[in-house]
N, C-alpha and C positions, 0 to 999 in steps of 0.2 A: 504494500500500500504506500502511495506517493503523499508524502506531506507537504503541505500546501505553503508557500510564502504570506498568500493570501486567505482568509477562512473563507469557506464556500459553505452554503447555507442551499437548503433545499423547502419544500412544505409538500410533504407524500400526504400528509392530511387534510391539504386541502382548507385547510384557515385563511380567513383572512388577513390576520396580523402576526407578525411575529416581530416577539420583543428579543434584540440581542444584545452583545458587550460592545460591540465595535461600530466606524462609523466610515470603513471601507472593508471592502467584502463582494466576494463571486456570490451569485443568482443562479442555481443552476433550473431552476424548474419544479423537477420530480427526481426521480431516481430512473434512469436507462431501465427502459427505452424511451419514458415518457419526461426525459428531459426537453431542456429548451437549451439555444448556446448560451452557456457559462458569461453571463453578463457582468461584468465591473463597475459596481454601485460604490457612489461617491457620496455621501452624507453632506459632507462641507464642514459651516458650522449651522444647518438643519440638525432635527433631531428625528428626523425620519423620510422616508424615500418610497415611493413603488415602484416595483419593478416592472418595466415596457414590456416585456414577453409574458408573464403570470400575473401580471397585477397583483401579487403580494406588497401587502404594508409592512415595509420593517422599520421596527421601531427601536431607537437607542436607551438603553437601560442600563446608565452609567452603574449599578451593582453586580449585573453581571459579568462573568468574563468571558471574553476573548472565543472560545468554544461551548457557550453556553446560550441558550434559547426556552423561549416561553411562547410556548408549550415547550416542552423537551421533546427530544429525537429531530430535530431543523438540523442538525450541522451532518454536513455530505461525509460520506465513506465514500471511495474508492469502490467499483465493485470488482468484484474477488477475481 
């Protein structure tokens, strides 16, 4: 499994918000097959963004960290 420079965030549940630590970050979609391309979302000094391919809201949540998400399970694996 490839570790990322960048965290990449996914929504296989189909939510519409997810709250995370960071405030740049890859969009991938879903999980392959039913990705989208891995889009580089730029926050700024915004505290939130949607993404043009899913229309997910993500949202900044200066408590959490770096590989963490609300709901849990948002942050991409690598598939095997």
């Amino acid at each position: 499994m490839a570790d990322h420079a960048v965290t990449h965030f996914q929504n296989d549940k189909g939510v519409k918000e997810i709250e995370i630590g960071v405030k740049e970050f890859m969009c991938c979609g879903a999980s392959v097959p039913h990705d989208h391309p891995h889009v580089f979302l730029d926050m700024g000094s915004d505290s939130d963004i949607i993404c043009p391919y899913c229309s997910t809201h993500f949202k900044f949540v200066s408590e959490l960290g770096a590989k963490e998400t609300r709901p849990e399970g948002c942050l991409f694996h690598e598939p095997a």
